[in-house]
N, C-alpha and C positions, 0 to 999 in steps of 0.2 A: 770773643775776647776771654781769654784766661784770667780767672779769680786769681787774686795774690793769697801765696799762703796764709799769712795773717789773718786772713779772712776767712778762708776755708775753715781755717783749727778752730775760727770764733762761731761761725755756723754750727759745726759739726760738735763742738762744746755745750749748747743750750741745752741738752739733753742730759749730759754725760754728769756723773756723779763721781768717776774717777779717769783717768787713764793713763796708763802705763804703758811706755813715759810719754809726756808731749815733743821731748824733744827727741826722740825714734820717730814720734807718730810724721813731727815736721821733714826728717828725713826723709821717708818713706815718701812723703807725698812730693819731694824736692826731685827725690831719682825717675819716682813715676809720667813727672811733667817731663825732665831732660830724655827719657830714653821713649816716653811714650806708652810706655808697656803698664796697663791698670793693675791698682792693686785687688788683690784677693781676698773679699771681705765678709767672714762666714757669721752665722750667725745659725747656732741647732737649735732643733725643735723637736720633742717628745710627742709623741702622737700616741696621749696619754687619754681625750677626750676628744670627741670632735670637732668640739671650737674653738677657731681661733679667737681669741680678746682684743679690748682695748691694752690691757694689760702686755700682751705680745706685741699690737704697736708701738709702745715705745720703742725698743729698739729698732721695731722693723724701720720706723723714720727717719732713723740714722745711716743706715742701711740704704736707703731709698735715696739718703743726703750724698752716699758716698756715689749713688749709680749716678745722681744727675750732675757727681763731677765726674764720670766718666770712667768709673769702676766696676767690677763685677760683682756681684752680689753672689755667695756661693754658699745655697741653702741647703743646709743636711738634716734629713728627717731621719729621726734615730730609729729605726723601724727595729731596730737590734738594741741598743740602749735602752729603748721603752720596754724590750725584756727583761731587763735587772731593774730598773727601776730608781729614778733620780731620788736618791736621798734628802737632795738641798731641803732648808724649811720645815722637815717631817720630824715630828718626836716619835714616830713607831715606824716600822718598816711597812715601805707603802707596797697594798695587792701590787702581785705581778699578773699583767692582761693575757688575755690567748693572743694567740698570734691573727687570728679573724679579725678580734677588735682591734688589737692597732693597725693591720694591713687598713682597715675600713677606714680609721682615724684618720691615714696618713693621705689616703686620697681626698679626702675633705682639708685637709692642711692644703695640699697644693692650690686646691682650687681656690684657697679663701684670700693666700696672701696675696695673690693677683690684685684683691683691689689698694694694696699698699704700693709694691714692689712693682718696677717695671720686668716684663716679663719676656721678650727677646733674646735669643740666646748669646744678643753681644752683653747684655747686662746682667744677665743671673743664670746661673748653673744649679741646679737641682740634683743632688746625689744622698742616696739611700745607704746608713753608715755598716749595713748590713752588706754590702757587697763588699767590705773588709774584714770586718770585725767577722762576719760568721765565716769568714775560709781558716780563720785561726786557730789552732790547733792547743791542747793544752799545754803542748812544750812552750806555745810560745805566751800564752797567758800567764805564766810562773816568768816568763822573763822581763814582761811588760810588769808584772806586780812586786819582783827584785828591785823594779828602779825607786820605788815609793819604803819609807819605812811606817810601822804601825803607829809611832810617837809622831810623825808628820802629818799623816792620814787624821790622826787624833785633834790633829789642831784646828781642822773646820769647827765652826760654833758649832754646829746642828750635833754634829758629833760628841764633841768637848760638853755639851747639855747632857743629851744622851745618856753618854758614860758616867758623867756625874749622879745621874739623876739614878743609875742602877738601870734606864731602859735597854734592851736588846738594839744592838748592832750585829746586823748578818755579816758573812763575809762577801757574799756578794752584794753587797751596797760600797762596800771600800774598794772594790772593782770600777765602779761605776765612773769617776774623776780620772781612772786613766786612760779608760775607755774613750770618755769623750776627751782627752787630753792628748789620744792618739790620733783622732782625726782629725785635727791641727796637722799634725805630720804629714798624715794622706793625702790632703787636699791643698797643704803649703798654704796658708793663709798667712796672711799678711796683716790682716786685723780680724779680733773676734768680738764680736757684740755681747752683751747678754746683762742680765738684770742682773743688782750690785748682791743677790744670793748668788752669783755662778762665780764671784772673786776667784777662789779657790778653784773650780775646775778650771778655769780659762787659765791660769797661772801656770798649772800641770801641763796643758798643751806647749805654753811659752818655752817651760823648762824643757820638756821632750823633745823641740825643735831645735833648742842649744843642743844638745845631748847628740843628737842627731848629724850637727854641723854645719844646721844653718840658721841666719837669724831669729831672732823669733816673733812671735805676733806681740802686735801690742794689744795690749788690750782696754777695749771700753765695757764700762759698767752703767748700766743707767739706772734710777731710782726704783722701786717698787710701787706703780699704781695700787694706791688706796682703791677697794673694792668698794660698792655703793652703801656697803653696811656701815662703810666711814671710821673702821676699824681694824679691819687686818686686809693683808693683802690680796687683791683682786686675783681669785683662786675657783677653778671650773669646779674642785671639790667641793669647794665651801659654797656654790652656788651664787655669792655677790658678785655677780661677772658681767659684762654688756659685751654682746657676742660680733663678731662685725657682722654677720647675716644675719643679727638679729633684726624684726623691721621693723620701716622708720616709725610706727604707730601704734596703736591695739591695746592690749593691757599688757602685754610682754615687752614692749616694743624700745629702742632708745631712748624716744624721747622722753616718756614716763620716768624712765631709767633715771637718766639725766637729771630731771628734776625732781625727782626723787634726794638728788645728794645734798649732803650736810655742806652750807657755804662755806665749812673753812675747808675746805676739797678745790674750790676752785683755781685758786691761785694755780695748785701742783698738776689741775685738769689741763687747762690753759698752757702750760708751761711743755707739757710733755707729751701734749696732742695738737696743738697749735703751733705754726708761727709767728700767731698774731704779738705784734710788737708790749714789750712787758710793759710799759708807760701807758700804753693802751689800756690792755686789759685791767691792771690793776684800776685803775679809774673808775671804767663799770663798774666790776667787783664792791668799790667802795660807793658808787652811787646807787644799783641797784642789784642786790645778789640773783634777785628772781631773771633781770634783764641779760644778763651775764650768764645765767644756767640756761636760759630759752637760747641766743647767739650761741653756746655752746652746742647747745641738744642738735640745731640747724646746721651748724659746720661740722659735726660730725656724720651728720646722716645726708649732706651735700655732697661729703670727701665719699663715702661708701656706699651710695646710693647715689642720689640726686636731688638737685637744688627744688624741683616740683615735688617731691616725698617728702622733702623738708618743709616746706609749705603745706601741706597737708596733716603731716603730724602734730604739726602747729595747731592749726585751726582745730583737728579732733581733738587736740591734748585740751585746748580753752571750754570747746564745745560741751564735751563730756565733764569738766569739772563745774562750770555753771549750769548743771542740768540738764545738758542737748543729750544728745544720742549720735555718735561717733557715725561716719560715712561707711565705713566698713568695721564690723563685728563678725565673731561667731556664730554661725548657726549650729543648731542642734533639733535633729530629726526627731519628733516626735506622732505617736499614734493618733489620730482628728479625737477630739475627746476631752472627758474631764481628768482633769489628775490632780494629784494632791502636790500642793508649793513646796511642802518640807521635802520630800521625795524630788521631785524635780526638781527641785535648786542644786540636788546633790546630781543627780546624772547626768545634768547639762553643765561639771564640772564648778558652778558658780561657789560652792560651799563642799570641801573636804567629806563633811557626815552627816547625819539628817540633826544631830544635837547638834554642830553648830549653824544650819540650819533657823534651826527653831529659835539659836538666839539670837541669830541677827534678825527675822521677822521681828519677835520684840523690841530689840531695840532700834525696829520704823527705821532699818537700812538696807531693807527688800523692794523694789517697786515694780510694778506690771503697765509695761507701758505709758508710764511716767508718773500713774498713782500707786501711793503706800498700802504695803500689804501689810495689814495689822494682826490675823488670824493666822498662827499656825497650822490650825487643823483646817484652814480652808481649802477646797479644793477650785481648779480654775479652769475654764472650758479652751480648747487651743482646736479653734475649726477655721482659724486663717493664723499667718505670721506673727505674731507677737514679740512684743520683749521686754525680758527679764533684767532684772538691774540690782546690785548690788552694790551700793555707795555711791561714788561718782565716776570709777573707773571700771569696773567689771559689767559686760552686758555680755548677751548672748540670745540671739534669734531663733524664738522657736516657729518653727517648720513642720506643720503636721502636713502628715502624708495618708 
């Protein structure tokens, strides 16, 4: 049984922070029911680092909203974009990668959005924007960069900041928005995804489409995940990230992650990672934020993992804060022998230097196997497994050999 559009626009809205327009988007999806024929629903990705976020799933589950009505999802890894380098966001012109590190990037993109995105080839098309963009020649990059003027270019914020502020604007960074505003054209989309920083390119592809002579995309934007820092946006640069193959437990792990965040994050977590009904969640949220952060941390490592990892991360995330010692930890190989704690804390990664080191010993947030290491200068014999502990979430198994 076929959803009524009214329904559709209202699903596929829970996420969206803009779109242009609804009433194309209600078209689109009107012609797509009568003739049959799915729309084309892109969404790019820079394959600037190799992980993908939660921050990326947001739209990705929009995307994922459109395939399970029976649309295609048509994923463009900028393997040729991520050469010039996305401006959005940046107040300095960001490094450009070798082309090694993004080839490497982009194979780990494929493989990660799998766990969002259904991955068939009647639901999603995978095309590298490098198979256009690099046949182009410089005749035709002066005629793609004719259709833009420099007072329009000018009017993105990141830019409009920028040039206010006296910072450097390359000219290949003002490249960038048509480049990806051409592969709209290439690929005919019918709708573009992307986080409400991409306004502005998505907008470029729309016009190039008219320009072109034929409809153009509408476009959806959805909000900016908050990164775990509970302060700027969830950025692989800025390292406040939760990776989707990050795992579900350990000291790096989601669920840490998760509970880790500032309560006013929840509402926007819930909203743009879940479906869970808003009546619902805000409820938790006000009767227990800790309650609400744990059913998070579990539905997201159920959705990208599994429901037994999520049970697990659980039980280690409680175990290891009330003083147990986690199911699975880090080992670290060590010679049979005495060694010194300040020294070893550092090379079994648990402490940055031996100076800080030394000052967590004093401040009695060292422990050897469940007792406090009070002596710096102590040294400690390791002629079977042991474990090292620092506060309540960092261990590490030493392992002499």
């Amino acid at each position: 049984m076929s959803i009524p559009i009214d329904q559709q626009i209202a699903l596929l809205s829970r996420r969206c922070e803009r779109i242009i327009s609804e009433q194309e988007l209600r078209q689109k999806l009107e012609k797509a029911a009568k003739t049959g024929k799915p729309l084309r629903v892109k969404l790019g990705m820079d394959p600037t680092a190799p992980d993908v976020t939660l921050g990326h799933c947001v739209p990705l589950k929009v995307v994922r909203q459109f395939q399970d009505l029976g649309h295609k999802a048509v994923l463009i890894i900028g393997d040729y974009t991520a050469r010039v380098g996305d401006p959005t966001g940046r107040n300095q012109t960001r490094k450009i990668l070798t082309g090694e590190e993004i080839d490497a990037n982009a194979r780990t993109y494929v493989a990660q959005v799998g766990k969002i995105l259904l991955t068939d080839p009647q639901h999603l098309e995978v095309r590298y924007n490098g198979e256009w963009l690099g046949k182009m020649g410089l005749v035709d990059i002066i005629k793609l960069a004719a259709r833009k003027s420099v007072a329009q270019v000018l009017t993105r914020e990141d830019f409009a900041k920028r040039y206010a502020d006296g910072v450097d604007i390359r000219l290949h960074e003002i490249l960038y928005p048509l480049l990806q505003g051409w592969d709209s054209v290439v690929i005919e989309a019918d709708i573009e995804m992307g986080g409400s920083d991409q306004l502005f390119n998505n907008l470029v592809g729309r016009e190039f489409q008219k320009e072109e002579g034929h409809d153009g995309q509408c476009v959806f934007v959805t909000p900016l995940l908050v990164g775990t820092d509970g302060v700027k946006k969830m950025s692989k640069s800025l390292g406040n990230y939760v990776g989707v193959t990050d795992p579900p437990g350990g000291q790096s792990g989601m669920f840490g992650k998760i509970m880790s965040l500032p309560d006013a994050l929840m509402e926007s977590y819930y909203t743009l990672l879940t479906d869970t009904p808003v009546e619902e969640f805000k409820a938790l949220i006000a009767r227990s934020p800790r309650d609400a952060k744990v059913g998070l941390a579990k539905h997201l490592i159920t959705w990208l993992h599994n429901a037994g990892s999520a049970e697990q991360a659980e039980k280690d995330f409680f175990t290891a804060t009330h003083g147990g010692v986690p199911s699975e930890i880090p080992e670290h190989a060590v010679t049979s022998g005495s060694h010194a704690i300040v020294a070893l804390l550092t090379a079994a990664g648990i402490t940055p230097s031996n100076s800080e080191a030394n000052r967590k010993i004093r401040e009695g947030a060292v422990k050897l196997d469940g007792e406090k290491v009070t002596d710096p200068k102590s040294a400690i014999e390791v002629t079977s497994p042991r474990v090292l502990q620092l506060g309540s979430k960092k261990f590490v198994k030493l392992i002499p050999g």
